[in-house]
N, CA, C and O atoms as a Tripos MOL2 file, in Angstrom:
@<TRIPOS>MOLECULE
protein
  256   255    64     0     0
PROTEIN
NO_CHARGES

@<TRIPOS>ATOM
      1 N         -67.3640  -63.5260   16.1040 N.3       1 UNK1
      2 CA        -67.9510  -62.7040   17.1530 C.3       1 UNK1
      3 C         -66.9110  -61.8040   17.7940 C.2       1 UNK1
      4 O         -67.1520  -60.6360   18.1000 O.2       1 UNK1
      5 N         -65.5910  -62.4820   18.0090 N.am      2 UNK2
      6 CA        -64.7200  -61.2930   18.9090 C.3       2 UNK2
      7 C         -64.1680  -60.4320   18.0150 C.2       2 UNK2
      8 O         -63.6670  -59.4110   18.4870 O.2       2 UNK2
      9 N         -64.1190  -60.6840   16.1850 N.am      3 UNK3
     10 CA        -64.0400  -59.1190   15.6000 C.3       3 UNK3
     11 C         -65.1190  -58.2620   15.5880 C.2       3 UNK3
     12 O         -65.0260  -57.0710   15.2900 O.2       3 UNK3
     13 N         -66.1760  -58.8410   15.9140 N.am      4 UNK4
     14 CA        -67.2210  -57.8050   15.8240 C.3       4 UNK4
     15 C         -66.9010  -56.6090   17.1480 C.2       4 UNK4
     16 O         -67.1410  -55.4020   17.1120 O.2       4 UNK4
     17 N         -66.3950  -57.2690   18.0830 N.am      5 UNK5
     18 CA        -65.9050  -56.3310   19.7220 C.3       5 UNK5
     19 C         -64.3170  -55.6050   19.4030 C.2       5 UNK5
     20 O         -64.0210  -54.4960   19.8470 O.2       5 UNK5
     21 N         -63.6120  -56.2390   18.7680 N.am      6 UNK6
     22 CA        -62.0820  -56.0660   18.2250 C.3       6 UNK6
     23 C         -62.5980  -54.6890   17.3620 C.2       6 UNK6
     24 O         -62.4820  -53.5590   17.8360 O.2       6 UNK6
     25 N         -63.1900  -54.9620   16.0060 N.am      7 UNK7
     26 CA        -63.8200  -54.0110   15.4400 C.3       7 UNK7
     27 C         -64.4660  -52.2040   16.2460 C.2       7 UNK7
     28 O         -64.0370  -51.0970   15.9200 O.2       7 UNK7
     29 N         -65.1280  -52.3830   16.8880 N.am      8 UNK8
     30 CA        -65.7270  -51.6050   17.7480 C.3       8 UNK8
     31 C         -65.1150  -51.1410   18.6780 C.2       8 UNK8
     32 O         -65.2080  -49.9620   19.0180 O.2       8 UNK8
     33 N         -64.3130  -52.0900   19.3000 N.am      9 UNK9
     34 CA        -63.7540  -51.5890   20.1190 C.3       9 UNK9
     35 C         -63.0090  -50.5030   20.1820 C.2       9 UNK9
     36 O         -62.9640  -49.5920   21.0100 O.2       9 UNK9
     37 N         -62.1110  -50.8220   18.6710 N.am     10 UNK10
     38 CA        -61.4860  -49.5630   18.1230 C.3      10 UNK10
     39 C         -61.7580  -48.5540   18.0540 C.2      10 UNK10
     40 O         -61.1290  -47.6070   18.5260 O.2      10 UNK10
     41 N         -63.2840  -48.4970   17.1340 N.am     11 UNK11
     42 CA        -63.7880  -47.2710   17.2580 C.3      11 UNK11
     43 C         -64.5280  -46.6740   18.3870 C.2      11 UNK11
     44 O         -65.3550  -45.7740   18.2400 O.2      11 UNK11
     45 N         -64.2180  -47.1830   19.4780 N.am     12 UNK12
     46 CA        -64.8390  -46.3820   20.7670 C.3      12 UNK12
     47 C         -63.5750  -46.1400   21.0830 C.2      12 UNK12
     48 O         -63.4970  -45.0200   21.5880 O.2      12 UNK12
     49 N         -62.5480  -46.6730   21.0180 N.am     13 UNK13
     50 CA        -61.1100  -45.7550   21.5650 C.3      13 UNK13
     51 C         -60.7410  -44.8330   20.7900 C.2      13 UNK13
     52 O         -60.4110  -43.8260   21.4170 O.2      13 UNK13
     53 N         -60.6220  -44.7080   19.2820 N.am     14 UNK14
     54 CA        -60.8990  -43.6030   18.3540 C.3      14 UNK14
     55 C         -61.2380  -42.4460   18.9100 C.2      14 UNK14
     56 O         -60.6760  -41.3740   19.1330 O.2      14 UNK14
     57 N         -62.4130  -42.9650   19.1030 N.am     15 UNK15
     58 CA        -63.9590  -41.5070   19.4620 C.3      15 UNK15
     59 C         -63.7540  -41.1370   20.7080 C.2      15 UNK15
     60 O         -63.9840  -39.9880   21.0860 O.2      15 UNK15
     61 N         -63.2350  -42.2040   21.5850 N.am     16 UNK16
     62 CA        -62.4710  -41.4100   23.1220 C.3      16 UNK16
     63 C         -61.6260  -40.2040   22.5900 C.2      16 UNK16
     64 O         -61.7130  -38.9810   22.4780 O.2      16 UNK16
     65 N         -60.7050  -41.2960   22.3060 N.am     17 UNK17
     66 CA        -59.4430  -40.2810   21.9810 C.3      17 UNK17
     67 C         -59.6270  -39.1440   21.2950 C.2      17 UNK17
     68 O         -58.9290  -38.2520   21.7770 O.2      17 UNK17
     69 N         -60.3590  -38.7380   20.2420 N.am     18 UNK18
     70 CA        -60.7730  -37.7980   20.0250 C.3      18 UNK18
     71 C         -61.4170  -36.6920   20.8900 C.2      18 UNK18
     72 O         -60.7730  -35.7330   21.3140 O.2      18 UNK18
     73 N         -62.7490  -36.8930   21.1250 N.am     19 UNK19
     74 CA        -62.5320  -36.4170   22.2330 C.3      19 UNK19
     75 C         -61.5330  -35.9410   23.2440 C.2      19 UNK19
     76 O         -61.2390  -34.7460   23.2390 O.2      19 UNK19
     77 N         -61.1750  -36.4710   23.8090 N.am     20 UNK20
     78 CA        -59.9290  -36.0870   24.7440 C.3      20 UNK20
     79 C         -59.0630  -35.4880   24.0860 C.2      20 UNK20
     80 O         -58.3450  -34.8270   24.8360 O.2      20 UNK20
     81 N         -58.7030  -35.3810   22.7010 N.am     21 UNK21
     82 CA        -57.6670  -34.2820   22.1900 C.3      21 UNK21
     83 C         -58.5700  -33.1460   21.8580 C.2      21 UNK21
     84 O         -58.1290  -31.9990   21.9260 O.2      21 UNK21
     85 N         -59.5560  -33.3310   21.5750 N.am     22 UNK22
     86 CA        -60.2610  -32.0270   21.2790 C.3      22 UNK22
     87 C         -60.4950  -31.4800   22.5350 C.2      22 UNK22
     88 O         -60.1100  -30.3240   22.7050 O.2      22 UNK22
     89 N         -61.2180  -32.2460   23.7430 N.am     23 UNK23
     90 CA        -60.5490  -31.2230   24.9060 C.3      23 UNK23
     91 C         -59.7670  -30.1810   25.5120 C.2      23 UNK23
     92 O         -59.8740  -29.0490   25.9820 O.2      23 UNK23
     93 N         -58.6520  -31.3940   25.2050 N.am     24 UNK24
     94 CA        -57.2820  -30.3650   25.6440 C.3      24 UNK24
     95 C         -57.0200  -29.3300   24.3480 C.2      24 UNK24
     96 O         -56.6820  -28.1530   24.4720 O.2      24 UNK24
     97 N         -57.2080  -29.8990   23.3140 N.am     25 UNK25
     98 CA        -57.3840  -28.2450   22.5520 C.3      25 UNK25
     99 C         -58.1530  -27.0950   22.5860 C.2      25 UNK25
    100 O         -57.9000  -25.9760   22.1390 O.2      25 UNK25
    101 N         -58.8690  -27.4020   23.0200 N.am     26 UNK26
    102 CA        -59.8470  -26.5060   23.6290 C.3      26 UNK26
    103 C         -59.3370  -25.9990   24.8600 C.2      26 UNK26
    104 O         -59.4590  -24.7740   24.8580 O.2      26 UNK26
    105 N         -58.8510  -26.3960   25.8420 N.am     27 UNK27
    106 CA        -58.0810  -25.7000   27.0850 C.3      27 UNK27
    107 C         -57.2660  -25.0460   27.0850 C.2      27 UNK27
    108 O         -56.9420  -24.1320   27.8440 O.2      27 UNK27
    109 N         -56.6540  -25.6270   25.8410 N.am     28 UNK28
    110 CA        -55.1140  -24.6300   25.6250 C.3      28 UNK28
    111 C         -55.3010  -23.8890   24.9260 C.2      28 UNK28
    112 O         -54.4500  -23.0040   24.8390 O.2      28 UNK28
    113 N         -56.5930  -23.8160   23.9710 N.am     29 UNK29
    114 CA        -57.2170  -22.0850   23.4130 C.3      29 UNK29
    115 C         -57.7560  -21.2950   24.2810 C.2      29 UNK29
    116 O         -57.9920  -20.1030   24.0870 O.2      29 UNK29
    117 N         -57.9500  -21.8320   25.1520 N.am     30 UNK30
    118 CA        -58.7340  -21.2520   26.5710 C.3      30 UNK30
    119 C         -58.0400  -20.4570   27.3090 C.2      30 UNK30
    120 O         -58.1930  -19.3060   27.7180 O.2      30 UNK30
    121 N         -56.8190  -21.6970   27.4730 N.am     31 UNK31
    122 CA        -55.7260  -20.2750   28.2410 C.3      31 UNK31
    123 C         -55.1030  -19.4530   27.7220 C.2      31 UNK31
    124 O         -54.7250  -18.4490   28.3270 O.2      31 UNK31
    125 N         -54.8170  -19.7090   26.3300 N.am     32 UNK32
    126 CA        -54.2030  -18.4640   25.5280 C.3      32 UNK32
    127 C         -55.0460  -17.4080   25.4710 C.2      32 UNK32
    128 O         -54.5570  -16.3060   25.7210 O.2      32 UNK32
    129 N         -56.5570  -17.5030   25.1160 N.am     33 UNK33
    130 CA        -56.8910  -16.4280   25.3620 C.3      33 UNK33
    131 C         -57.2460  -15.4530   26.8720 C.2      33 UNK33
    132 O         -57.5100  -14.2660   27.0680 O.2      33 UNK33
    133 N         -57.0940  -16.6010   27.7080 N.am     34 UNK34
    134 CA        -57.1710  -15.9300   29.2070 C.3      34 UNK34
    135 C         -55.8130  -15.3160   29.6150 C.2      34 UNK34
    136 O         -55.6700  -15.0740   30.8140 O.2      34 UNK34
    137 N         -54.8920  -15.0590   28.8490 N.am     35 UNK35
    138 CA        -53.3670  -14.6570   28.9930 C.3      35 UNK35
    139 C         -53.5410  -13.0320   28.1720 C.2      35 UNK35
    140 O         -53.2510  -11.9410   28.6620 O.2      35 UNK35
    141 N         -54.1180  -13.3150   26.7630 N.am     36 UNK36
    142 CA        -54.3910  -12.0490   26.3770 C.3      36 UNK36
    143 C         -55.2600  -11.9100   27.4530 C.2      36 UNK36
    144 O         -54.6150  -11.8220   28.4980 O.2      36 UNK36
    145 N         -56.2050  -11.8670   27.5860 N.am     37 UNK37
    146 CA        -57.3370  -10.9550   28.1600 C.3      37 UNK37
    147 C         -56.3900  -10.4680   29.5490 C.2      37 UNK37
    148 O         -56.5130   -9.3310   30.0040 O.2      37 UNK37
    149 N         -55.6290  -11.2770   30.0310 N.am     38 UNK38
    150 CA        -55.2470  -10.6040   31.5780 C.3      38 UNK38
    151 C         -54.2930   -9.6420   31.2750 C.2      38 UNK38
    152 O         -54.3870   -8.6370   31.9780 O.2      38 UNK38
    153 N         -53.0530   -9.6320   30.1210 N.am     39 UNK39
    154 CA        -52.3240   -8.7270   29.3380 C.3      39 UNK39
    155 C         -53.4250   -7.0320   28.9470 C.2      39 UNK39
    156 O         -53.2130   -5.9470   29.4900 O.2      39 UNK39
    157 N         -54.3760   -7.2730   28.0440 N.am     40 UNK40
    158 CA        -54.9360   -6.2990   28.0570 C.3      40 UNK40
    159 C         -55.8060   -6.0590   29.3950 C.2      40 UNK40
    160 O         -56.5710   -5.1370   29.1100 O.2      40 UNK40
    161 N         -56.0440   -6.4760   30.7530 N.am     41 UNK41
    162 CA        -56.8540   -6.0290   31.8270 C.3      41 UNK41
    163 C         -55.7680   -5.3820   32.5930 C.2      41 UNK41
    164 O         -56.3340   -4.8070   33.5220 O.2      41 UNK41
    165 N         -53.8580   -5.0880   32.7140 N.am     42 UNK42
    166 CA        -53.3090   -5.1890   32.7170 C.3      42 UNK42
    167 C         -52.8760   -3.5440   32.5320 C.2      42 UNK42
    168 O         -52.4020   -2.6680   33.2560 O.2      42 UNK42
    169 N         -53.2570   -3.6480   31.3420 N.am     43 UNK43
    170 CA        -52.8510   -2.2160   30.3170 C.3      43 UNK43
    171 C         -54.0290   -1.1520   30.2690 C.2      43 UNK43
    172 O         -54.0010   -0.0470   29.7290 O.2      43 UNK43
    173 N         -55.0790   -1.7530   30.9690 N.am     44 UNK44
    174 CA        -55.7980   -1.2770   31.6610 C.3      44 UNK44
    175 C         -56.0140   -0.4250   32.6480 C.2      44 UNK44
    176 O         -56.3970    0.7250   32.8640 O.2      44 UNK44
    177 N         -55.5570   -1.5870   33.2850 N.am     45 UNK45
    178 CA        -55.1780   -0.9480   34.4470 C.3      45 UNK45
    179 C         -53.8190    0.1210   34.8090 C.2      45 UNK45
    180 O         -53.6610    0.7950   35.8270 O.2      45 UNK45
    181 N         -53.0920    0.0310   33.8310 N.am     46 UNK46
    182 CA        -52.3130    0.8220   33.4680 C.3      46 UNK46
    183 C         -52.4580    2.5370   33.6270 C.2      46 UNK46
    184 O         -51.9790    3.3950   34.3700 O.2      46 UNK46
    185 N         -53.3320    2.5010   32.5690 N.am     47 UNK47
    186 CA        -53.5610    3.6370   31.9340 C.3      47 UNK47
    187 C         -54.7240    4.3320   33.3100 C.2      47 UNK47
    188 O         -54.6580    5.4850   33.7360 O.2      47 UNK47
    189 N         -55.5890    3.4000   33.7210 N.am     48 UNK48
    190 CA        -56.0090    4.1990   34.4140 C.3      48 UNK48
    191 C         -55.8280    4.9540   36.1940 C.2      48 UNK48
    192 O         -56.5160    5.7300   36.8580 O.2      48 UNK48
    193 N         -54.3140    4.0950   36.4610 N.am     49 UNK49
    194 CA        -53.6020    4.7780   37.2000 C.3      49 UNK49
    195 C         -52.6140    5.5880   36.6300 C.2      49 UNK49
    196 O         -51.8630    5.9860   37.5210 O.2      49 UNK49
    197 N         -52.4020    5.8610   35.8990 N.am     50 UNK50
    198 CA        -51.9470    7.3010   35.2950 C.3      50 UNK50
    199 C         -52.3140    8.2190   35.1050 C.2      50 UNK50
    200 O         -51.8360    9.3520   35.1760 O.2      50 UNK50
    201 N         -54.0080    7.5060   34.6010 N.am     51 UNK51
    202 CA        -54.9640    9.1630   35.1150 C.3      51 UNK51
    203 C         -55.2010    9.6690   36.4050 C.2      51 UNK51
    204 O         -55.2270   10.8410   36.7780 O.2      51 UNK51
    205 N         -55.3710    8.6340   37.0320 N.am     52 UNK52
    206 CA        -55.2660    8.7460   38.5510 C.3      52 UNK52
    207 C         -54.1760    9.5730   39.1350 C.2      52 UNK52
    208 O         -54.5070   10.5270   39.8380 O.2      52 UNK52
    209 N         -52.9670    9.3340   38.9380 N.am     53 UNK53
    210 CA        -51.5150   10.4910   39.2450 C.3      53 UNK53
    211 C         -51.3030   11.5100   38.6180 C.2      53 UNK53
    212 O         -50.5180   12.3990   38.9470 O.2      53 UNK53
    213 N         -52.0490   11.4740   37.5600 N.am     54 UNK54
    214 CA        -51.9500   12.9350   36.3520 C.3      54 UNK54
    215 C         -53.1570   13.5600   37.0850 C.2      54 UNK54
    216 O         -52.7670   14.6850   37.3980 O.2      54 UNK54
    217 N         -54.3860   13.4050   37.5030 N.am     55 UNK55
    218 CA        -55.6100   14.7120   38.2440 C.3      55 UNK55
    219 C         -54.9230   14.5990   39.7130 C.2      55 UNK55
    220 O         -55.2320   15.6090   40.3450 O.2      55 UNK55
    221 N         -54.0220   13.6460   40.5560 N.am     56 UNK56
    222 CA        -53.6600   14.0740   41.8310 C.3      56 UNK56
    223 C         -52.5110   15.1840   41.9430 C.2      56 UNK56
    224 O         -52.4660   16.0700   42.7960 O.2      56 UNK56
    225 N         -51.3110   14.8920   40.5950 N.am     57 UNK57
    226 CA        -51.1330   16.8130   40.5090 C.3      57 UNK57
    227 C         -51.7820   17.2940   39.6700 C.2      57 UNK57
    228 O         -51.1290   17.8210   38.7690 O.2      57 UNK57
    229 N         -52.3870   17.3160   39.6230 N.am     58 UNK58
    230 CA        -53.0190   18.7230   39.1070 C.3      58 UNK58
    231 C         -53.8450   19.3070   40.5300 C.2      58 UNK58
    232 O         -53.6460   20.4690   40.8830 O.2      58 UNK58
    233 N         -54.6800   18.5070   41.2260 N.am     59 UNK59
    234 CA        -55.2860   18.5130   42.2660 C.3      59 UNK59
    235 C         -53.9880   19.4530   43.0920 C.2      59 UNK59
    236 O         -54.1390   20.6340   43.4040 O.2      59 UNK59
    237 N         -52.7180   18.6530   43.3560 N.am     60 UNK60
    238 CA        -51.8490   19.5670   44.5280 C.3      60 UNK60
    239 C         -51.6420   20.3980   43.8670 C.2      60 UNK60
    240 O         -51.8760   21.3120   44.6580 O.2      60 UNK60
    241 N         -51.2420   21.0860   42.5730 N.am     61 UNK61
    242 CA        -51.4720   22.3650   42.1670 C.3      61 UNK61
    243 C         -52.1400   23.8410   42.7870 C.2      61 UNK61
    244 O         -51.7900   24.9380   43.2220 O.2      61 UNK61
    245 N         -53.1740   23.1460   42.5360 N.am     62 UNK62
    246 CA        -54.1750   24.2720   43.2130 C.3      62 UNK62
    247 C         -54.3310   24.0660   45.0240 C.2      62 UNK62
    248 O         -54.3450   22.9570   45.5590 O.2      62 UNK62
    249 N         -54.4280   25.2480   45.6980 N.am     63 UNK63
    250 CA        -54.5460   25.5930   46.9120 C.3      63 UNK63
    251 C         -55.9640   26.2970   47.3260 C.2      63 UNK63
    252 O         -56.5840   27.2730   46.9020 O.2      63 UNK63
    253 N         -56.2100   25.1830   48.5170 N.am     64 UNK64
    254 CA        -57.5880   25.4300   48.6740 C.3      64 UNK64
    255 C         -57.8190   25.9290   49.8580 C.2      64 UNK64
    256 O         -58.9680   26.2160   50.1940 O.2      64 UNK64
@<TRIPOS>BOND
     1     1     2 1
     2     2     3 1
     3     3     4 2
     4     3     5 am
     5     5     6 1
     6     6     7 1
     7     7     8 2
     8     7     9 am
     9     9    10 1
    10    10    11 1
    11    11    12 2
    12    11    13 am
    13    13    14 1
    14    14    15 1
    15    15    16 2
    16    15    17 am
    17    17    18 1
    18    18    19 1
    19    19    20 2
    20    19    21 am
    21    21    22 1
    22    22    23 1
    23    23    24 2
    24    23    25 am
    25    25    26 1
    26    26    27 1
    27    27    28 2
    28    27    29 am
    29    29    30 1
    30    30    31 1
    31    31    32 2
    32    31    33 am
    33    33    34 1
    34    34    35 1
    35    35    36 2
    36    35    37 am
    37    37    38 1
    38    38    39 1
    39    39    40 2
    40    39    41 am
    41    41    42 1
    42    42    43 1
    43    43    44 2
    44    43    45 am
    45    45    46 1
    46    46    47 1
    47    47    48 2
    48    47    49 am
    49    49    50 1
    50    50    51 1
    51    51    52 2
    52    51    53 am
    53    53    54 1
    54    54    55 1
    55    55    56 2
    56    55    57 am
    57    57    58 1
    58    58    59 1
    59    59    60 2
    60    59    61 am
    61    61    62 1
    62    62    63 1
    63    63    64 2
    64    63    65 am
    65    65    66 1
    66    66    67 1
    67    67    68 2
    68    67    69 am
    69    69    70 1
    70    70    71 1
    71    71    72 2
    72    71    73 am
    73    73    74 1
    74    74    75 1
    75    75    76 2
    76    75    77 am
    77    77    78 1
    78    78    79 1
    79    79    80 2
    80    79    81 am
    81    81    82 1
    82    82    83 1
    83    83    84 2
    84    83    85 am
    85    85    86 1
    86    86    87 1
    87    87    88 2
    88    87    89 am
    89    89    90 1
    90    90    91 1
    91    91    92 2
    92    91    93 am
    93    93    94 1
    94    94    95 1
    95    95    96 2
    96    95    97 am
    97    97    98 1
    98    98    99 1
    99    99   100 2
   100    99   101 am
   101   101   102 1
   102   102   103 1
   103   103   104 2
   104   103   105 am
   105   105   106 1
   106   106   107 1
   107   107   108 2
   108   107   109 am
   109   109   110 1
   110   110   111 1
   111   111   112 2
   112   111   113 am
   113   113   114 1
   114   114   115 1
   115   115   116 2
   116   115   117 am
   117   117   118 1
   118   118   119 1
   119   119   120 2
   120   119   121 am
   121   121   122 1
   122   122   123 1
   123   123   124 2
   124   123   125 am
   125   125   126 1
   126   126   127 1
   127   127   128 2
   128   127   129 am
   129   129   130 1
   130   130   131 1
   131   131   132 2
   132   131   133 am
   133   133   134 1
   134   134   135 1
   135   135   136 2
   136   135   137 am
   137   137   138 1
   138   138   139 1
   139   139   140 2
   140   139   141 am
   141   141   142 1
   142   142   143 1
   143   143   144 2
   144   143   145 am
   145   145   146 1
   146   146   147 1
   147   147   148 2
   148   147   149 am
   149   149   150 1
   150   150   151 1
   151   151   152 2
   152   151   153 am
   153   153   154 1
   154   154   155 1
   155   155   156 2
   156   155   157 am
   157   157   158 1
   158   158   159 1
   159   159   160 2
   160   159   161 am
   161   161   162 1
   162   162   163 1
   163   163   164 2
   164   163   165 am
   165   165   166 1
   166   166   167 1
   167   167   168 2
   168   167   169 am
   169   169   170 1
   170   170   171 1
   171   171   172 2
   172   171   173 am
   173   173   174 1
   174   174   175 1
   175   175   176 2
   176   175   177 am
   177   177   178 1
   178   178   179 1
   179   179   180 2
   180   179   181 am
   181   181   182 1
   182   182   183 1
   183   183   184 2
   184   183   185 am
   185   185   186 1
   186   186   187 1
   187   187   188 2
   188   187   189 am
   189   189   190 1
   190   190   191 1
   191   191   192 2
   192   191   193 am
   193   193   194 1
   194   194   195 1
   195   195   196 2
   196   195   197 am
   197   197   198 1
   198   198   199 1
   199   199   200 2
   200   199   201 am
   201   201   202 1
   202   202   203 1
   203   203   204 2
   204   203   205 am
   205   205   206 1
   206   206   207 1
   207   207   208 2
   208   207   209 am
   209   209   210 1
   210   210   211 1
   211   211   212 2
   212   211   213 am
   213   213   214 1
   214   214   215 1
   215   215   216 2
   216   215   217 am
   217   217   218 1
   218   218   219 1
   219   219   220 2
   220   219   221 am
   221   221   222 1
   222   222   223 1
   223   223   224 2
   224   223   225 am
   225   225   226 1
   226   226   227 1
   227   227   228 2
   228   227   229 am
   229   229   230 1
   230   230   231 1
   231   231   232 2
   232   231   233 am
   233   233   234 1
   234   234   235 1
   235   235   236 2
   236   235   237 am
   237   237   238 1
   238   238   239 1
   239   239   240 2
   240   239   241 am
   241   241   242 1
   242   242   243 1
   243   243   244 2
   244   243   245 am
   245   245   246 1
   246   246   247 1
   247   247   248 2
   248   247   249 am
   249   249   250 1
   250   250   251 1
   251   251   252 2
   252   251   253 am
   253   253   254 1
   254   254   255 1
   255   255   256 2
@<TRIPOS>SUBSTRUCTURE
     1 UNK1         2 RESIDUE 1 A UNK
     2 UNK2         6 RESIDUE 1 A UNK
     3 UNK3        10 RESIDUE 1 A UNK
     4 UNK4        14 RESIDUE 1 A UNK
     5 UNK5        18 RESIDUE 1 A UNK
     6 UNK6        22 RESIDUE 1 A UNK
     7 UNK7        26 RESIDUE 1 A UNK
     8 UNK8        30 RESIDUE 1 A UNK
     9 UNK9        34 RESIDUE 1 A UNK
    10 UNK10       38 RESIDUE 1 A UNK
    11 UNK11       42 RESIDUE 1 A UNK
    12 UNK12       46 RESIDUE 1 A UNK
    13 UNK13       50 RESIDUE 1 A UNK
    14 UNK14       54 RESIDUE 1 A UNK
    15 UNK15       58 RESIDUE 1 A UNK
    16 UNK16       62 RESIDUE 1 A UNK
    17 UNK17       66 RESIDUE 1 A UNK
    18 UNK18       70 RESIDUE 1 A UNK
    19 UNK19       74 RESIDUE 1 A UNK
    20 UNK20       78 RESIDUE 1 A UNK
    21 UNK21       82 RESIDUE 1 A UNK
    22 UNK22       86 RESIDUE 1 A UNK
    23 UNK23       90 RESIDUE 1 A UNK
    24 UNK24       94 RESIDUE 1 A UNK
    25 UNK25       98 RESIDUE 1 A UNK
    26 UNK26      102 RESIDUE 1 A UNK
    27 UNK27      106 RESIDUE 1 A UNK
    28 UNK28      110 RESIDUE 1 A UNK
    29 UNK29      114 RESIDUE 1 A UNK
    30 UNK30      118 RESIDUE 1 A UNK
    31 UNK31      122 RESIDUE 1 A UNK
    32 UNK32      126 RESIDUE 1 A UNK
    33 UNK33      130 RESIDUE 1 A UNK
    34 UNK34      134 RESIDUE 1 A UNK
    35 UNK35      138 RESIDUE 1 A UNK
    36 UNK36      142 RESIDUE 1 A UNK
    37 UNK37      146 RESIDUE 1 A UNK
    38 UNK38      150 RESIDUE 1 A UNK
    39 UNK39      154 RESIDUE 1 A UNK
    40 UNK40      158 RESIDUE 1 A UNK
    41 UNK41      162 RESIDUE 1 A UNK
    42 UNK42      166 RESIDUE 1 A UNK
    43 UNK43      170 RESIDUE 1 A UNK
    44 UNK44      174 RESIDUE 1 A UNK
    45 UNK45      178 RESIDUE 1 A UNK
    46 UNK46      182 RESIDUE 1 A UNK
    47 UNK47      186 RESIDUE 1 A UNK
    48 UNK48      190 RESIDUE 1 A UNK
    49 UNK49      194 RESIDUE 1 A UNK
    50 UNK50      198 RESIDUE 1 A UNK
    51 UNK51      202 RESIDUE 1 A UNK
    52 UNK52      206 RESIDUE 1 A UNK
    53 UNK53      210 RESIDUE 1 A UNK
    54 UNK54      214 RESIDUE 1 A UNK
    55 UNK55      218 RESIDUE 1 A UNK
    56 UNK56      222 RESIDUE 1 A UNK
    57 UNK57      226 RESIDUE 1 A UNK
    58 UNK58      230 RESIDUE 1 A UNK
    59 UNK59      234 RESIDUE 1 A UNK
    60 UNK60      238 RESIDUE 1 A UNK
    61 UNK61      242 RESIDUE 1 A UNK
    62 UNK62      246 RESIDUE 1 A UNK
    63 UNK63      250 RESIDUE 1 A UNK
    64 UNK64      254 RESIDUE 1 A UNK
């Protein structure tokens, strides 16, 4: 009877543990891609304050 629990038992710590590493692999694909995405939101934002300072001279250019 107590290999039948010895037995099992195992495989519910197995199937934990699994779990729980597939978790955290999953988190840590999670944040890698939340690192790109903030890198390209970034370069983004980049570019579109440059357009922003490239039409404000052009804007003081002209006299109104």
């Amino acid at each position: 009877m107590f290999e039948f629990y010895i037995l099992y038992g195992q495989y519910l710590i197995g199937f934990l543990a699994g779990i729980f590493l597939g978790l955290l692999i999953l988190l840590i694909y999670d944040h890698k891609k939340d690192k790109a995405f903030a890198k390209q939101l970034v370069e983004v934002e980049r570019e579109y304050n440059a357009e922003i300072v490239y039409l404000q001279k052009q804007l003081g250019k002209w006299d109104f």
